[in-house]
N, C-alpha and C positions, 0 to 999 in steps of 0.2 A: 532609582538614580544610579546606583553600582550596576546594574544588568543593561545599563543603558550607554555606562560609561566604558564598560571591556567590548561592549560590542562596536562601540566606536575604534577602539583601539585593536580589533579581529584583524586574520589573515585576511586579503581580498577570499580566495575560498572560502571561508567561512561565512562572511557577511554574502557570497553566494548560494551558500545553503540555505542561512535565513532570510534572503528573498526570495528562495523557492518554495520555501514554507509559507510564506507573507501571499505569495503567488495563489498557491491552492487551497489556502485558509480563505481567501478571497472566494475561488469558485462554490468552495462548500458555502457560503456563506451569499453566495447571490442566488443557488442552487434554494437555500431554505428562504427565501424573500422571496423567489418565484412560485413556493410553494403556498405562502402567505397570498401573493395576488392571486393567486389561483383561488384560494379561498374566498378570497374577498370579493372576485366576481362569479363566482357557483358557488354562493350560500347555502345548498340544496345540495350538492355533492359531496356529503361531508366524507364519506368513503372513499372518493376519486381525492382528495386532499389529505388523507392519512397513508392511502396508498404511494403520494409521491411525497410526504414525511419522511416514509421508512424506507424509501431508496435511497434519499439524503446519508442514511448511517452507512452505507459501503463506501462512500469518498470520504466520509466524516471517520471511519476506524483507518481506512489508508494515510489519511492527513493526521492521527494520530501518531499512529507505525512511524512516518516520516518524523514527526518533532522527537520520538523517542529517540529513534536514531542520530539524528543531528546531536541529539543532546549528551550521545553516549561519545562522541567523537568531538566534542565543544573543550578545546583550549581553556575558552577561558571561566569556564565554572569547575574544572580539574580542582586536584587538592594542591594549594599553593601555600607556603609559609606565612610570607605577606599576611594573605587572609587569615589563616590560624589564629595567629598572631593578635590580628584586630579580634577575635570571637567569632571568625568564621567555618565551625567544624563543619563535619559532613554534615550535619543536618540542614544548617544556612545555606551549605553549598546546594544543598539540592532544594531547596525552597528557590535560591537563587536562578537555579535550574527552569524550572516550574516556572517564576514570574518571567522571568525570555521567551518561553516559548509561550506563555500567553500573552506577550508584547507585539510580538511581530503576527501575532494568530489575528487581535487586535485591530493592528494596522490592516492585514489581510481585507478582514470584516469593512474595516472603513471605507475601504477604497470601494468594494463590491456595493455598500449602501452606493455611495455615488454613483457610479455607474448605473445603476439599478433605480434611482431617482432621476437620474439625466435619460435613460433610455423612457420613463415614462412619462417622461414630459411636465414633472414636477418643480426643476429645475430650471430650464432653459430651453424657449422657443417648446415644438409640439412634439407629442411622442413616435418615437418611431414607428412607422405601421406596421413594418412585417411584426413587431412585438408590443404593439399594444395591447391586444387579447390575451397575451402568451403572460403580459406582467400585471394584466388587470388596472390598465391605465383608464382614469379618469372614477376609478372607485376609491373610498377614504381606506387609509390603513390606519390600524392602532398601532399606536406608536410602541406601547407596553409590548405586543409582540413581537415588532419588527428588532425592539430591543432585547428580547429575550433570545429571538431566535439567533440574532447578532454575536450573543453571550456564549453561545453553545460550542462554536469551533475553540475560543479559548477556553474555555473553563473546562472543554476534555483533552487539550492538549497539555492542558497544565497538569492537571489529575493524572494524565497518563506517564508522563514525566517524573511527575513527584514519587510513584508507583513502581516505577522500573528503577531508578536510581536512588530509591532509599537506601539509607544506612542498611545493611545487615551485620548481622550478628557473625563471627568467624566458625566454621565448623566443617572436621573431616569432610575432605569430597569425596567422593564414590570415583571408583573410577568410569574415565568418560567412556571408552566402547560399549562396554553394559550397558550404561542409561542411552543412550544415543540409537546403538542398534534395536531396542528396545521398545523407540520410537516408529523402528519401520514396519514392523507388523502390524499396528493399528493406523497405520498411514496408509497402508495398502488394503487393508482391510476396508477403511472407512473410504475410499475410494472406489473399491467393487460394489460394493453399496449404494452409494452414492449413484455409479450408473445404471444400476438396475432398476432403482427407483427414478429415475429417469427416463427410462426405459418401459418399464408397468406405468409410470401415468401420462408419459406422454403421447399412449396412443389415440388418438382424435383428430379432427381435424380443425385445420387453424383459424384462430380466433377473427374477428374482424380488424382490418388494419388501423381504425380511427379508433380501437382501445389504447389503453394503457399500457406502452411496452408489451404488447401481447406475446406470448410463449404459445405454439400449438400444445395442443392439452385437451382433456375434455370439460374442464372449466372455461369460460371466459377470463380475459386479461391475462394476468398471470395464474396457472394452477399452483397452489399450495406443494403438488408430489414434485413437480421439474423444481420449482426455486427450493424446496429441500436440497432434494439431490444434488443439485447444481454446489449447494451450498454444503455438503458432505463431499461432494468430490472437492472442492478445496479445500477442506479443512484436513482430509488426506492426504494430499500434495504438501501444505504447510509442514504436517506433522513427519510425512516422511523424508522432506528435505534431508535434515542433519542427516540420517543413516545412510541414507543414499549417497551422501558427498564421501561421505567415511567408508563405506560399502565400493566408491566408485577409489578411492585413495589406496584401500587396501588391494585391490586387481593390479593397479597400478603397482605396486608395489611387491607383490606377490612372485614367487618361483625365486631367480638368482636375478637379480634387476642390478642396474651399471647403477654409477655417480645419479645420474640423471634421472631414471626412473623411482629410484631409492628417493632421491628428495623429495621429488615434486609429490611420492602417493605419501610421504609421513609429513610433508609440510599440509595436505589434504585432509588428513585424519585429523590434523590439530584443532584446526578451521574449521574441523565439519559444524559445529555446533553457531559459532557467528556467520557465516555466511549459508547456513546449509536453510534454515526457516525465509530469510526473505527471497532467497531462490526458490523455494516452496511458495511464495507470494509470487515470485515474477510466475512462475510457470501454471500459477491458478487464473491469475487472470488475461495470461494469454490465451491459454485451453479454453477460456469462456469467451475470450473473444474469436478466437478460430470458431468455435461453436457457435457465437452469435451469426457469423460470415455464413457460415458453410447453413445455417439455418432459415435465416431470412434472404439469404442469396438463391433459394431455391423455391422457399412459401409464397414467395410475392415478384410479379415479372418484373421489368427493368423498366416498363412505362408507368406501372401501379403507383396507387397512395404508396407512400414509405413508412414502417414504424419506429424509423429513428427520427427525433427533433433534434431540435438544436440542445434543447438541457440534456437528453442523454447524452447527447456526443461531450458536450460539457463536463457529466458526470466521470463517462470512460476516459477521456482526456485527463483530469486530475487523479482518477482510481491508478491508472497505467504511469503516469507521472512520477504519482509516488511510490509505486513499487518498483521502479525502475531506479530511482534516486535510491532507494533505502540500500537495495542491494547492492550501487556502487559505494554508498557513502559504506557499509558491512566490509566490501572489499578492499576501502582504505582503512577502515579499522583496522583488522586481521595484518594489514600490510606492515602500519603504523607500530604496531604489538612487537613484530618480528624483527625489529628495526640492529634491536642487541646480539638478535643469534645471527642476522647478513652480516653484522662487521664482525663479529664473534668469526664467522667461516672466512669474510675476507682476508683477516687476519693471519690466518691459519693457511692462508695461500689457495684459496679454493677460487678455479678463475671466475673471472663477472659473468664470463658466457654461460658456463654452467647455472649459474645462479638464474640466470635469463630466460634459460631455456628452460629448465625445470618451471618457472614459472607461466612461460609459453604451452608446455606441455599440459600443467592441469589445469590451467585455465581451456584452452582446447578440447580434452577429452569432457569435461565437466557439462562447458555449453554445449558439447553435441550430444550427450546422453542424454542430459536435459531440455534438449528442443526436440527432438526424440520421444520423450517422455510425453512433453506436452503436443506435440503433433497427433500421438495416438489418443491421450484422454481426449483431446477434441475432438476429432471425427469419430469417437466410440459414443460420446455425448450429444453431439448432432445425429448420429447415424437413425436410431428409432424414432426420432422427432419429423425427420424429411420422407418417413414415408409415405 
């Protein structure tokens, strides 16, 4: 009732947040119903219904990523006297946490049940044909699953919450350019990797178009060496973010640098560590999406079967969604944080332009090193697969 009662009382912004979360808690959530109809009418393909299970987890960790973040930039589960007061320390606060963002994960879920009953014609009037196959309309579903799987977008959005925003204990920090830069050698690292092994297994030729998501490979469907890899070179990109922000602050910075240059690459350095990872997310799954483009834009003519449906586009829709939301919402964090040192300079007579432009600047060099970045992982990631 408290987590129901601040959220009524939220910024419009905010209550914008948690309906974007409500939004792709939804997809993930009509995503694993589809994967249940699919079950329910190819009782015999239990392999082709585990396999579209565990595509369900890459919107399902991104819808994650997303509720952490809203939750790390949430007004109203902050530490407030108020609450104190009544018995609400950190611990409440973050329990508090945790029950919001499996409220509105919740909501999500419910709405997607409907929809997903109204498209099969359970509800109201007959099911729609283009997706009656696609949802297994006019087969019984267990309710025990439907409910289960229903359970799944909140109960890891709350966990994932609860996890990142825990109390911690207070204790010496390291300083941050060591741990940070520290980061980028196994980011660059596990990204060489990443395409090699992409590269050694995806020589074959391509699978047939009426598979599952097919990747050319010398497996059928998906091969086991591309979705590693695929899945190493982002976990590369993530990890190398921060260094790379910090890496990119310090150039900036570097030699005899004016007002302007001087701010923008040490207000960079600060930031590398909250904005540097979900930038690592935007630029993974762009890379894989130029790569999906640049892959199936050339495996398959323009009059051919297609091997995207409508649930992948669904899927990439909420994946690219929320890593696009996390990394603004990271950017008004970071913003939010710095709030004391702009009036601090304003203060001090330091003009708005500069402050503007400094922040025109490394936002500018940032996105173009970073689209850049992701320009070449992608077509180095496609390149052995299209031939």
């Amino acid at each position: 009732m408290l987590s129901l009662r601040l959220a009524r009382g939220a910024h419009p912004l905010v209550l914008l947040r948690r309906l974007l979360l409500t939004a792709v808690a939804g997809g993930v959530g009509f995503l694993l119903l589809c994967t249940l109809g699919h079950a329910a009418t190819h009782p015999k393909d239990i392999d082709g219904s585990l396999v579209r299970l565990a595509w369900c987890a890459v919107p399902l960790a991104a819808t994650a990523q997303l509720a952490v973040a809203i939750a790390r930039t949430d007004p109203a589960t902050g530490p407030r006297s108020g609450l104190a007061a009544a018995g609400y320390g950190p611990g409440r606060l973050t329990l508090l946490t945790a029950v919001s963002a499996a409220v509105f994960c919740a909501l999500g879920s419910g709405l997607a049940l409907l929809v997903f009953l109204q498209l099969r014609g359970d509800l109201l009037g007959r099911p729609v044909a283009a997706t009656a196959e696609l949802l297994g309309a006019g087969e019984p579903l267990p309710w025990a699953a439907v409910l289960t799987l229903l359970a799944v977008g909140p109960v890891t959005t709350a966990v994932a919450s609860a996890i990142a925003l825990r109390p911690r204990e207070p204790r010496a920090e390291k300083s941050a350019p060591s741990g940070i830069s520290h980061g980028l050698p196994w980011g660059i690292a596990l990204t060489a990797t990443g395409l090699a092994l992409e590269a050694y297994a995806g020589r074959g030729p391509a699978p047939a178009p009426e598979s599952l998501f097919p990747l050319p490979g010398r497996l059928d469907g998906s091969p086991p060496g591309v979705v590693g890899g695929w899945a190493l070179t982002a976990i590369g990109l993530v990890l190398a973010g921060p260094g790379l922000a910090q890496l990119i602050g310090k150039v900036l910075s570097a030699g005899r640098p004016g007002a302007l240059r001087l701010l923008a690459g040490r207000v960079l350095q600060d930031d590398a560590v909250r904005i540097g990872r979900p930038l690592g997310v935007v630029c993974a799954v762009a890379s894989g999406a130029l790569a999906a483009a640049e892959l199936y834009g050339t495996a398959w003519e323009s009059a051919g079967p297609r091997p995207f449906g409508p649930l992948t586009g669904l899927g990439a829709a909420v994946v690219i969604a929320c890593a696009t939301a996390t990394a603004i919402t990271a950017g008004m964090e970071t913003r939010d944080r710095r709030g004391e040192t702009t009036a601090a300079l304003l203060r001090l007579g330091a003009p708005a332009s500069v402050l503007r432009g400094a922040a025109a600047l490394r936002t500018t060099v940032l996105l173009t090193v970073l689209a850049a970045l992701t320009w070449a992982v992608g077509v180095l990631a496609a390149l052995p697969l299209t031939r």
